[in-house]
N, C-alpha and C positions, 0 to 999 in steps of 0.2 A: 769919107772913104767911098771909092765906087765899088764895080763890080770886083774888077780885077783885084784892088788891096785887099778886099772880103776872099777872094779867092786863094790869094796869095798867103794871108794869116791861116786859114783852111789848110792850107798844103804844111805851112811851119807848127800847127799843132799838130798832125801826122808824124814828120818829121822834122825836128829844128835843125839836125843837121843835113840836109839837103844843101845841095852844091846849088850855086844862081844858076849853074848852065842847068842843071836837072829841072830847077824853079823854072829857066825859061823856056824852056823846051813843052813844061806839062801845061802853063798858062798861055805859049804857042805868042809868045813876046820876047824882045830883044831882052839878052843876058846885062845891057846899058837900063832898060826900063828898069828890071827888077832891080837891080840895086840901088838906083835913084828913089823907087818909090820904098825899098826897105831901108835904106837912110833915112826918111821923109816920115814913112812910119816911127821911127825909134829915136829921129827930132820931137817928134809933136807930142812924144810920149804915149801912143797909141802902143808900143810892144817896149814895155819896159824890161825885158829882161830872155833870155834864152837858160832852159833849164832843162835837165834829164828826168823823162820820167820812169818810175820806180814799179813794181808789180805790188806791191803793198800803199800805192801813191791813191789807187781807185778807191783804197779802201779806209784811206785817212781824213775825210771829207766825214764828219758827223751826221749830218743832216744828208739822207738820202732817200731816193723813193724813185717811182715809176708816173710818167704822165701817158695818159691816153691821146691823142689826138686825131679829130676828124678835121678830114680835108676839104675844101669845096672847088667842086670843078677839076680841074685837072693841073694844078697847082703842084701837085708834090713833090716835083725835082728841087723849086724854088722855094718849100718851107723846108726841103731839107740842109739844100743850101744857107739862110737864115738859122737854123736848129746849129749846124757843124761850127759853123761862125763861134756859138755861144761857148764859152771857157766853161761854163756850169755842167752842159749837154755832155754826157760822160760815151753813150752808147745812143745808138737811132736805128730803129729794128724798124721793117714795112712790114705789115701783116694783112691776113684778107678779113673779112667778115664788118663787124660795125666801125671798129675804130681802124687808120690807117696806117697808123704810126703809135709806136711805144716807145717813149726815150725813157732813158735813166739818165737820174740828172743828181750833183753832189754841189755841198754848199757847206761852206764852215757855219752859221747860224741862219735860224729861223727867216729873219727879215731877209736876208741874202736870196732864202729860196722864193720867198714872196716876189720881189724884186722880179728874179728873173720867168717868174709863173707869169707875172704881167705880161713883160717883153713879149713870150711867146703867144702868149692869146691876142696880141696886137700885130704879131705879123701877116701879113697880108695872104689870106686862103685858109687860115685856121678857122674852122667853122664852129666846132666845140670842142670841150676835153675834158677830162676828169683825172684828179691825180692823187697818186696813194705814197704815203711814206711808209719809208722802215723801220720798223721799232724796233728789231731783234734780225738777227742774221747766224744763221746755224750752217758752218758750211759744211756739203755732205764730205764722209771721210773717200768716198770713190771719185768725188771731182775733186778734192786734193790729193788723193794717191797719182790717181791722172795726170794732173800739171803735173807732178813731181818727178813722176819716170818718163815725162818729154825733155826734162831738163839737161 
């Protein structure tokens, strides 16, 4: 996969229904590319499947938590890019002070998360990280009243 199908997968986990002209308009390539290379994709088995996601979907993943990440150099646009890519990468927050970046990240088992803990400390500009899981999850009753009267 090169730049562009990484980019491309990136746009369809936003939105899987995305129209190819909207596809080729935001990756700034012919409406003929994209669907070439999204057949090509869903030959090779790289995107098995298009599915709706759910507001209860973030919170069906058992294994969850927060990783830290520091950046080296001025890398950040490009581990975010690599981070969005990852099906696991739930959220990707920039912040200031030590660490650069805060992802949340969701996994049906243990080894899953491990898995992708490596990926990301292998991506190119990750300098260090440290990462905390969830053991418990109490959600407050004012950020559920909240979403509920935006409903």
């Amino acid at each position: 996969m090169d730049d562009i199908d990484q980019k491309l997968i990136a746009l369809l986990r936003r939105n899987a229904r995305a129209s190819i002209s909207e596809l080729a308009q935001t990756l700034d390539v012919t409406r003929t590319t994209v669907r070439t290379r999204l057949d090509k994709l869903i030959e090779t088995g790289e995107i098995l499947g298009f599915t709706a996601v759910l507001k209860g979907d973030a919170y069906d993943l058992p294994v969850r938590g927060v990783m830290l990440i520091e950046i080296e150099g001025k890398g950040t646009e490009t581990v975010i890019a690599h981070l969005d890519a990852l099906p696991e990468v739930q959220t990707i927050h920039t912040t200031n002070g030590r660490w650069d970046l805060i992802i949340e990240l969701g996994t049906h088992t243990l080894p899953d998360l491990d898995a992708v803990l490596r990926r990301i400390r292998l991506i190119s500009g990750v300098a260090t990280s440290e990462t905390s899981l969830y053991l418990a999850t109490k959600r407050s009753h004012r950020v559920l009243e909240a979403a509920l009267s935006r409903d």
